[in-house]
N, C-alpha and C positions, 0 to 999 in steps of 0.2 A: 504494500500500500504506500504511495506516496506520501511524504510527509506535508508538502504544502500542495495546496490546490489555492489556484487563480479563480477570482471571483469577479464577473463584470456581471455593472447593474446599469442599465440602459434608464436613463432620464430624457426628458427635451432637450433640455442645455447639450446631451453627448454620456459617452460612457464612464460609469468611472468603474476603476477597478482597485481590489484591494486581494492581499491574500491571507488566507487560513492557513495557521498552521495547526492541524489537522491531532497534533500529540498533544496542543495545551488546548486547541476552541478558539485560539484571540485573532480575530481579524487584525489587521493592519492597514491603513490605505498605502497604496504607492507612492513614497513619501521619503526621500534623504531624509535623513539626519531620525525619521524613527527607530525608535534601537529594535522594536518586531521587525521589519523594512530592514534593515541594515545586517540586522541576524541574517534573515532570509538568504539575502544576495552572501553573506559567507558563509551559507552554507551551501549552497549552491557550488561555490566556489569550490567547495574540500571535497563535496559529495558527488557533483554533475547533475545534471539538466533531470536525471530518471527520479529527484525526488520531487520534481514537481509534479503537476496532473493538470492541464489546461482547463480551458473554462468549460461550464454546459454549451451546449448547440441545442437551442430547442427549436422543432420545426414543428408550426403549428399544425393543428387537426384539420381537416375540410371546413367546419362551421367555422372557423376564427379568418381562414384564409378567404372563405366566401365573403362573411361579412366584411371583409376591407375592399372585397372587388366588386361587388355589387353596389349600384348607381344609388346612388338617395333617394329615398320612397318620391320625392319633388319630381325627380327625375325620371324616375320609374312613371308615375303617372303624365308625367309629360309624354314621355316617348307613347306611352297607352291613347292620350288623346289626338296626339298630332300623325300617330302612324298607324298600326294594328294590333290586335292582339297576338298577330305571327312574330311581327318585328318582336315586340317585348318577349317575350317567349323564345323567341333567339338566342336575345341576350343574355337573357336568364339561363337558358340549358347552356350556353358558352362556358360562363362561368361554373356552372354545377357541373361539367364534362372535365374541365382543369383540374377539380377540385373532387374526387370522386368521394365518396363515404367511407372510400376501403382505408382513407389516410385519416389515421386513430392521430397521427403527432409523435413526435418523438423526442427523445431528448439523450444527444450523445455527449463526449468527451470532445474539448478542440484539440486540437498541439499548442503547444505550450507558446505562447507570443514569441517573437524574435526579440522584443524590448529585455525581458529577462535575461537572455545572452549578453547582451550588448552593453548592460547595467553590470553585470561580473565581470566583464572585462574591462570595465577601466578600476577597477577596483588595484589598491596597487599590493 
């Protein structure tokens, strides 16, 4: 088991990331001068790259992916008034064909960033 795992949490502003170390629970953000943060990268340094564990990958399920690609209900009724019920209908099985039912969602491991390397090697 790795002993740190990389943590990114997606906000509006951008991602931030921070790591667990996995033997005590304490997150840390990625952060000079935090001594979790600065531990980390030396242990990296003595140990190599296998005791980290890269972030989750989550890919969402069919419903989460639909609802970002389907038109706003405004729009949906627009297209219904101004064309046919074939057109909308189109549109709508476009979308639900992309996105089938059989995709539950998943949630893998990444590789571990290239920043982490890059952060140990100027380490002197």
């Amino acid at each position: 088991m790795a002993k740190y795992k990389i943590i990114e949490t997606e906000f509006p502003t951008g991602i931030s990331t921070s790591i667990k170390n996995n033997d005590t629970g304490i997150n840390c953000p990625q952060c000079k001068g935090n001594k979790e943060y600065d531990q980390f990268l030396q242990d990296v340094k003595e140990e190599g790259l296998t005791i980290v564990e890269g972030p989750d990958v989550v890919t969402p399920d069919y419903r989460s992916q639909r609802l970002a690609e389907y038109p706003s209900i405004e729009d949906q009724l627009d297209k219904l008034y101004h064309t046919s019920l074939t057109a909308w209908k189109a549109d709508i099985k476009a979308v639900k064909d992309k996105y089938p039912k059989t995709n539950s969602g998943s949630t893998t491991v990444g590789s571990v960033p290239s920043w982490v390397q890059e952060e140990v090697d100027k380490l002197p």
